[in-house]
C-alpha positions in Angstrom: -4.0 -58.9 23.9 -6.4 -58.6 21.0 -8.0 -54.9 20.4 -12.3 -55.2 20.3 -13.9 -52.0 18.5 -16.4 -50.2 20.2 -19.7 -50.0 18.3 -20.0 -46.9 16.4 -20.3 -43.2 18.0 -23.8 -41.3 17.7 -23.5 -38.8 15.3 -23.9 -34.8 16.8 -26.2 -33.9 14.4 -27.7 -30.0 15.7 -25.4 -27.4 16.5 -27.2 -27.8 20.5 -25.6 -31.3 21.1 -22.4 -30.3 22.4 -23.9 -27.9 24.5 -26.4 -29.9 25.9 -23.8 -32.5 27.0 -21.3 -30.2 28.6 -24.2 -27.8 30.5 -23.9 -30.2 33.4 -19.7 -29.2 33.7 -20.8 -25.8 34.5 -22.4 -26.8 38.1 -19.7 -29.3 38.6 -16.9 -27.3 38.6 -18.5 -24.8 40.5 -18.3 -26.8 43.5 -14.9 -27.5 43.1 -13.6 -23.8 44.1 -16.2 -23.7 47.2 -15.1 -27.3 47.8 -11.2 -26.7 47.2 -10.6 -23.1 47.9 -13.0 -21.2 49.6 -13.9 -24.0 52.4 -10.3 -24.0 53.7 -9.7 -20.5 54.1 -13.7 -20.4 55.5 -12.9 -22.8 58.1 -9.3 -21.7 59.1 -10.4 -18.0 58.9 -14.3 -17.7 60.1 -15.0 -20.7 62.3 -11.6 -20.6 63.8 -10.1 -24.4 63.0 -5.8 -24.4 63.1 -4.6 -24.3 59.7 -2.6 -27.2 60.3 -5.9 -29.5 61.5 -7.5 -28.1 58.1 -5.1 -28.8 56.0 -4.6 -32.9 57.5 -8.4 -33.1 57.6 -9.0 -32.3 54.1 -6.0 -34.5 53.2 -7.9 -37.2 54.9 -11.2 -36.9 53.4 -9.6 -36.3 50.1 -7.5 -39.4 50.2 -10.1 -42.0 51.1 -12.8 -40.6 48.1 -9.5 -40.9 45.7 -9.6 -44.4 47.0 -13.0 -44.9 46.1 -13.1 -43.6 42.5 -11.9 -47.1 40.8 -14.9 -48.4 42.4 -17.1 -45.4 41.2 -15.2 -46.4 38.1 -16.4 -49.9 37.9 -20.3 -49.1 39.1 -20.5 -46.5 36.4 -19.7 -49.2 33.8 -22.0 -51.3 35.5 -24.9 -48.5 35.3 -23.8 -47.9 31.2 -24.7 -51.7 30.5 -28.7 -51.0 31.7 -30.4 -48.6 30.3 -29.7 -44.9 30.3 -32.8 -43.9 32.5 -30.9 -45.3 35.3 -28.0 -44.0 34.6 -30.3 -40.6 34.9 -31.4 -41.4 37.4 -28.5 -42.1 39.4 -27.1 -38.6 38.5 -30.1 -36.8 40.0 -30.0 -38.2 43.2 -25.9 -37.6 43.6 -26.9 -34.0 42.5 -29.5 -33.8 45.1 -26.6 -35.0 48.2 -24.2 -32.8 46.6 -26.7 -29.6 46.9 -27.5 -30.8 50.7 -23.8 -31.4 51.6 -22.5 -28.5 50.6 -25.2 -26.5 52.3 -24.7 -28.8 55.6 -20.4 -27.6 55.1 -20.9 -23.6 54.7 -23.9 -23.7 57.6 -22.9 -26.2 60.0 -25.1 -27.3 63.2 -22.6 -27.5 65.5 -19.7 -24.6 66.8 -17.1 -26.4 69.2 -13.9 -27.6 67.5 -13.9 -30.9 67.9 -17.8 -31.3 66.3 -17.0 -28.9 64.0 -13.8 -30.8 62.6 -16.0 -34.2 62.7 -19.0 -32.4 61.0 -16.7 -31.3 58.5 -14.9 -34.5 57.7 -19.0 -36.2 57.2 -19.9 -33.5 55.2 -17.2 -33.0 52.7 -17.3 -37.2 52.7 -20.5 -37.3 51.9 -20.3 -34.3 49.5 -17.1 -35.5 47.7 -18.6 -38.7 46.7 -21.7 -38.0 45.6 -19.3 -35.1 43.1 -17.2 -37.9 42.2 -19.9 -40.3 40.8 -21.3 -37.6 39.1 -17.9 -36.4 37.4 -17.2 -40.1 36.5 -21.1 -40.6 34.8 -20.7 -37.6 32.6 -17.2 -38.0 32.1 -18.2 -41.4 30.8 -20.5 -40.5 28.4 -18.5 -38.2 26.3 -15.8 -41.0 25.9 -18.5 -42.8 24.5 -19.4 -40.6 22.1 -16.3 -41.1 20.1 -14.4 -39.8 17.1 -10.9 -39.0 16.0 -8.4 -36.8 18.4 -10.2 -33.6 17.3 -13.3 -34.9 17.6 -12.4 -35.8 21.5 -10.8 -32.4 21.9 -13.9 -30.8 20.7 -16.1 -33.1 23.4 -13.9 -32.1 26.5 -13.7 -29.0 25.8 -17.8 -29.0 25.3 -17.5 -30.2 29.3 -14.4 -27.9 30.3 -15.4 -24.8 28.8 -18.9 -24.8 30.4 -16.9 -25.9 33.2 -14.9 -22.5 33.6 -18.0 -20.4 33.7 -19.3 -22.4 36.1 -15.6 -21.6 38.1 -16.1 -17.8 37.1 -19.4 -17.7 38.5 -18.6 -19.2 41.8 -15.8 -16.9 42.4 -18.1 -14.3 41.8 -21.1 -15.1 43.7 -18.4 -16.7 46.9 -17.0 -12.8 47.3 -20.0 -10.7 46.2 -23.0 -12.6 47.1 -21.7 -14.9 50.1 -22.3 -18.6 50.7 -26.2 -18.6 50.4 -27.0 -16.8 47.1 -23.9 -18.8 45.6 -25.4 -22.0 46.9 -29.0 -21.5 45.5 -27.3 -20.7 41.8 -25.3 -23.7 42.5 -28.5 -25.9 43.1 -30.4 -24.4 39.9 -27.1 -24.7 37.9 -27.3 -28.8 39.1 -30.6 -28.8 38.1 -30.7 -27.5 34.4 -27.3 -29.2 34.0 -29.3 -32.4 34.3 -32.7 -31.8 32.9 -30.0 -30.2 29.6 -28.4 -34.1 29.8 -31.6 -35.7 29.0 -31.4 -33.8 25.1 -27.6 -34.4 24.6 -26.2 -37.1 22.3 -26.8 -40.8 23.2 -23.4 -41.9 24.1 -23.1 -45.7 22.1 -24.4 -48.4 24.1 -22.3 -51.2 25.6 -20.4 -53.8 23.4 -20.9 -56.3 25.9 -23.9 -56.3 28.6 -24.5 -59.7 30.4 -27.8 -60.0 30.9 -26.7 -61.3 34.6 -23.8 -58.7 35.6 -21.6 -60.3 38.2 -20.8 -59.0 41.5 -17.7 -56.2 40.2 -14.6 -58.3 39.6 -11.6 -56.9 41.1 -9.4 -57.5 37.9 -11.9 -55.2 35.7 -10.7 -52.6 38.7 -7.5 -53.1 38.4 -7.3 -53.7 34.2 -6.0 -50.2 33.4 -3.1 -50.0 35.7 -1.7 -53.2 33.5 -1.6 -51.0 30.3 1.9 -49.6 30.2 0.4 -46.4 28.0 -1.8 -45.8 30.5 0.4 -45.9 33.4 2.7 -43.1 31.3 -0.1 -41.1 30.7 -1.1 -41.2 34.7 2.1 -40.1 35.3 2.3 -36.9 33.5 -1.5 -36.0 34.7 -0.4 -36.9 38.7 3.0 -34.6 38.0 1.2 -31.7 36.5 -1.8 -32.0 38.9 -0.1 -31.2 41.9 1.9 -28.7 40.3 -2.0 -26.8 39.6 -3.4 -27.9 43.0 -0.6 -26.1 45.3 -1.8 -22.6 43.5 -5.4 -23.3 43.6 -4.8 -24.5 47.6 -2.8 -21.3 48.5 -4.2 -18.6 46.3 -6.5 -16.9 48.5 -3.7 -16.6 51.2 -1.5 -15.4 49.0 -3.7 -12.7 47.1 -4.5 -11.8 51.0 -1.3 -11.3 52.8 1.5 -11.1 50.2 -0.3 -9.0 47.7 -3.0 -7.2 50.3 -5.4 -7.6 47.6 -9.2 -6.5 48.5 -11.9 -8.6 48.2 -13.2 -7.0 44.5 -9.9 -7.7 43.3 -9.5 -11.3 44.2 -12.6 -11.5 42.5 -11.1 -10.3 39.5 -8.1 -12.5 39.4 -10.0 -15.4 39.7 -12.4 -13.8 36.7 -9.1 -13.5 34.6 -7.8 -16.6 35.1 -10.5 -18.7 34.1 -12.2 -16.7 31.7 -9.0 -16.6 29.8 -8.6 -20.6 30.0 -12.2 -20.7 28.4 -11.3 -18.2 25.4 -8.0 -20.4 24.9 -10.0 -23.3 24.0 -10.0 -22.7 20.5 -6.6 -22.1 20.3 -5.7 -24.9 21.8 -8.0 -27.2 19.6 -6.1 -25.4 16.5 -3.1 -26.5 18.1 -3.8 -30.0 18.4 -4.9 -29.6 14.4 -1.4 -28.9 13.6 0.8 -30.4 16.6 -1.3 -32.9 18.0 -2.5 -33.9 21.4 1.2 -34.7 23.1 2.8 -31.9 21.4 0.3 -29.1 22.1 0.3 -29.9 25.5 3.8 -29.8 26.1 3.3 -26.0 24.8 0.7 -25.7 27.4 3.0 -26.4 30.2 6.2 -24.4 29.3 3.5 -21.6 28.7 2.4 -21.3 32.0 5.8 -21.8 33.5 6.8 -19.2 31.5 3.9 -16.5 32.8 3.5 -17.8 36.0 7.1 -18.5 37.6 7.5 -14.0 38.4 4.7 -14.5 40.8 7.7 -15.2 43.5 8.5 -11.9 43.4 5.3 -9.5 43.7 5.0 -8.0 46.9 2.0 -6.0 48.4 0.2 -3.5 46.4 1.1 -5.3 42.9 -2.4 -6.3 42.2 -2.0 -5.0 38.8 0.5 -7.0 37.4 -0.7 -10.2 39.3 -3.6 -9.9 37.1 -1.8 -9.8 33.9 -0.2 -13.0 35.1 -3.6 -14.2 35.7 -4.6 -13.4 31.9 -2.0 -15.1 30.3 -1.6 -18.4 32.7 -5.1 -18.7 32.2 -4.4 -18.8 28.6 -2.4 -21.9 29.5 -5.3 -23.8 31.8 -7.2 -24.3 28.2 -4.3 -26.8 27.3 -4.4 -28.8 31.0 -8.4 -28.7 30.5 -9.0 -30.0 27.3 -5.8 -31.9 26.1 -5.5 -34.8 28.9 -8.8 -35.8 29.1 -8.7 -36.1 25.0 -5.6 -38.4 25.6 -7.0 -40.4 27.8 -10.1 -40.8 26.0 -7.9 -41.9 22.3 -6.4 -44.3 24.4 -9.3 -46.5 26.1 -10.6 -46.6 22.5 -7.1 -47.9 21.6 -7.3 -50.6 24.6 -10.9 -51.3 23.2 -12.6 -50.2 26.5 -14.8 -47.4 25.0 -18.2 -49.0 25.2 -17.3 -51.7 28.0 -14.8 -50.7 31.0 -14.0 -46.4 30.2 -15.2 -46.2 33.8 -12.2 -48.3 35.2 -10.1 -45.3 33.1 -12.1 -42.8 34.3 -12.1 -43.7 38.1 -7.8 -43.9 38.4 -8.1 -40.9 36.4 -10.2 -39.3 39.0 -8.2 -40.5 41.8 -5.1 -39.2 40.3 -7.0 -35.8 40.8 -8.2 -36.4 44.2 -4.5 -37.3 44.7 -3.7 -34.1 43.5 -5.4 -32.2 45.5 -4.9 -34.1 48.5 -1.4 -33.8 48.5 -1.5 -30.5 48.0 -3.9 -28.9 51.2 -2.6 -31.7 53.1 1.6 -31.1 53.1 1.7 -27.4 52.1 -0.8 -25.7 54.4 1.0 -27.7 57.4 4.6 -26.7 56.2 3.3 -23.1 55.8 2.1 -23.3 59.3 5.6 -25.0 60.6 7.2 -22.7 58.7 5.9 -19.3 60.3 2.6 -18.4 58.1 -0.4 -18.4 59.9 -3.3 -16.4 58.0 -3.2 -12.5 58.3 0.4 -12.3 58.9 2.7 -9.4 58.4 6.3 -11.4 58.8 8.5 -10.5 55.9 10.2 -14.0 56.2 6.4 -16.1 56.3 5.1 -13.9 53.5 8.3 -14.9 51.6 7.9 -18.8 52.4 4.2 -18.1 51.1 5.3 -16.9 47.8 8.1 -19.5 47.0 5.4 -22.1 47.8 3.3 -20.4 45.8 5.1 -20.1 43.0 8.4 -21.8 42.4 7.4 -25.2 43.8 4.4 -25.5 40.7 7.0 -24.3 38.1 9.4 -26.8 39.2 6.8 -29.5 38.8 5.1 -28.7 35.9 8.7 -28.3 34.3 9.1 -32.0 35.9 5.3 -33.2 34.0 6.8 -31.4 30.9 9.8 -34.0 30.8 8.1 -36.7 31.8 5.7 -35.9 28.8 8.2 -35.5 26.3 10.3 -38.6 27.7 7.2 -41.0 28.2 4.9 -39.8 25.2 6.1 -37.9 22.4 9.3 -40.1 22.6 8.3 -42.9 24.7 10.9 -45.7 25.4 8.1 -48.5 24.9 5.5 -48.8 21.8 3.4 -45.7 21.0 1.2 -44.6 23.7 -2.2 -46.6 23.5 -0.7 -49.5 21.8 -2.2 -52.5 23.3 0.7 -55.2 24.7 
């Protein structure tokens, strides 16, 4: 199969361009801790739904929007061949549904259990994909911008690092402000986010746009999944997902009832943790300057195995040294943020896709994530319920099972994503990752 180059990247020519493409990661991975980690624990704990129906609902809704992503995928290259007004244009009006479904989630209409659980399945739906279309459109137009491996790093992490304020802020505003102040910030972080996209760089147009496009062709959908680099890479990002999801799904719980954490300090973990991955970036981005992309990632990993693994065995009242582990595994969240997403970028300009089909990447890639965090609400908020936890527990033996779930299970599979990366990538048993079969 023959390589096509993609036309030439824009050049970033003011020191704002950067900036003005990644603003609109700020307000997009806000949502994703009211979405992932405070709506849970708000619907278990304040409206009064079983842990166990959460958990499988949220698996549900998560696992058909994963499904959906190639397809978001496939219409986002579809949008990229037009002209980028539409593509604009289509981002306002997912931003608008996202603002309305979240609000519709945190203030529902309806109280009785049965509603409640269908209103939040519709909502999150709703919510979810209208998030994902968005992620996949701006995703999209920073692999087309281009450039060598630090060039790419530098892009994600123009996305990511705006990206973890946007994280900080929500974790702020969720415990100090509530729901509706967090909401409204949420809305006018959306909104200047968007209007800042209109000034970023102009990502290189299509190297092929039919002046016809065809109804979506289901090989295009399933084209990446053919590329043996790709599927390696996959494999690594679906390992070490899950091993981040299960923390992110339990974390509130755990800060709660293991650690009997107040409100302001829960507040400040989360503040740690992600501040930290944003002051990493650098670091990281050095890294790959002298290790490369693979290699520096792999560091990433064993890093946060290494700070995070004595979580097990904190117990209540230990709020001070569960923030230092905060620090310094958010010190290794800048490598998961900003390396993968500058692998898989090198390597759809390796399959020649940059400029024609990214968004076929880009969708598995996103429903890898969705897979991720699926997995995660959906088997270990069920088995922490089977296995004695329920919320506000004070069982020795429950509170144990919390923290092993917590904890070990991660380490053990982001030790498994750290072979898998060093078997399949830096040594891989087939050609080089991104070389085309």
């Amino acid at each position: 199969m023959s390589t096509v180059l993609p036309p030439p990247a824009a050049p970033l020519p003011r020191w704002w361009s950067g900036p003005a493409y990644g603003l609109l990661g700020l307000p997009l991975a806000f949502v994703a801790l009211p979405l992932y980690v405070v709506l849970p624990h708000h619907y278990a704990t304040v409206l009064g739904l079983p842990l166990a129906r959460v958990g499988a609902l949220l698996m549900l809704v998560r696992l058909l929007d994963a499904a959906a992503e190639p397809l978001l995928g496939r219409l986002s290259d579809r949008l990229y061949q037009g002209p980028l007004r539409a593509v604009l244009g289509v981002a306002g009006g997912s931003a608008l549904v996202q603002v309305l479904g979240l609000a519709g989630l945190f203030f529902p209409r309806v109280q009785e259990p049965q509603a409640l659980a269908v209103w939040m399945v519709a909502g999150l739906l709703l919510t979810c994909l209208a998030h994902s279309q968005l992620v996949i459109a701006h995703q999209a137009w920073g692999v087309r911008l281009g450039g060598d491996a630090l060039q790419r790093s530098r892009v994600v992490a123009w996305r990511e690092g705006p990206g973890l304020i946007g994280v900080v802020t929500a974790s702020a505003l969720s415990v100090a402000w509530g729901a509706g102040p967090m909401l409204a910030v949420f809305a006018l972080a959306l909104l200047a986010g968007w209007l800042a996209l209109w000034w970023a760089p102009r990502p290189a147009p299509s190297a092929s746009a039919p002046a016809r496009p065809a109804a979506l062709p289901w090989a295009a959908v399933w084209q990446p999944l053919v590329q043996p680099g790709f599927r390696r890479l996959l494999a690594v990002f679906l390992c070490n997902g899950i091993a981040s999801a299960i923390p992110a799904a339990l974390m509130l719980f755990f800060a709660q009832d293991r650690l009997q954490a107040t409100q302001a300090q829960i507040a400040l973990f989360l503040v740690l943790y992600f501040v930290c991955g944003a002051l990493s970036m650098p670091l990281w981005l050095r890294a790959v300057r002298r290790w490369g992309l693979e290699r520096a990632w792999l560091g990433g990993m064993l890093l946060a195995v290494a700070c995070f693994g004595w979580t097990a065995g904190l117990g209540s009242g230990q709020a001070a040294a569960f923030a230092v582990i905060c620090a310094l595994s958010g010190m290794a969240l800048g490598a998961d943020l900003a390396l993968p997403g500058a692998l898989l970028a090198r390597l759809v300009e390796r399959h020649g896709a940059q400029g024609r089909s990214e968004g076929a990447y880009l969708g598995w890639w996103n429903l890898a994530t969705k897979l991720n965090l699926a997995l995660a609400a959906g088997a270990a908020l069920p088995l922490l319920q089977w296995g004695g936890y329920v919320p506000g527990t004070q069982d020795a033996q429950a509170l144990q099972r919390l923290a092993w779930a917590y904890a070990l299970l991660p380490c053990a599979l982001k030790l498994l994503a750290a072979t898998l990366l060093h078997r399949l990538l830096i040594r891989p048993p087939t050609p080089t990752l991104g070389a085309t079969p």
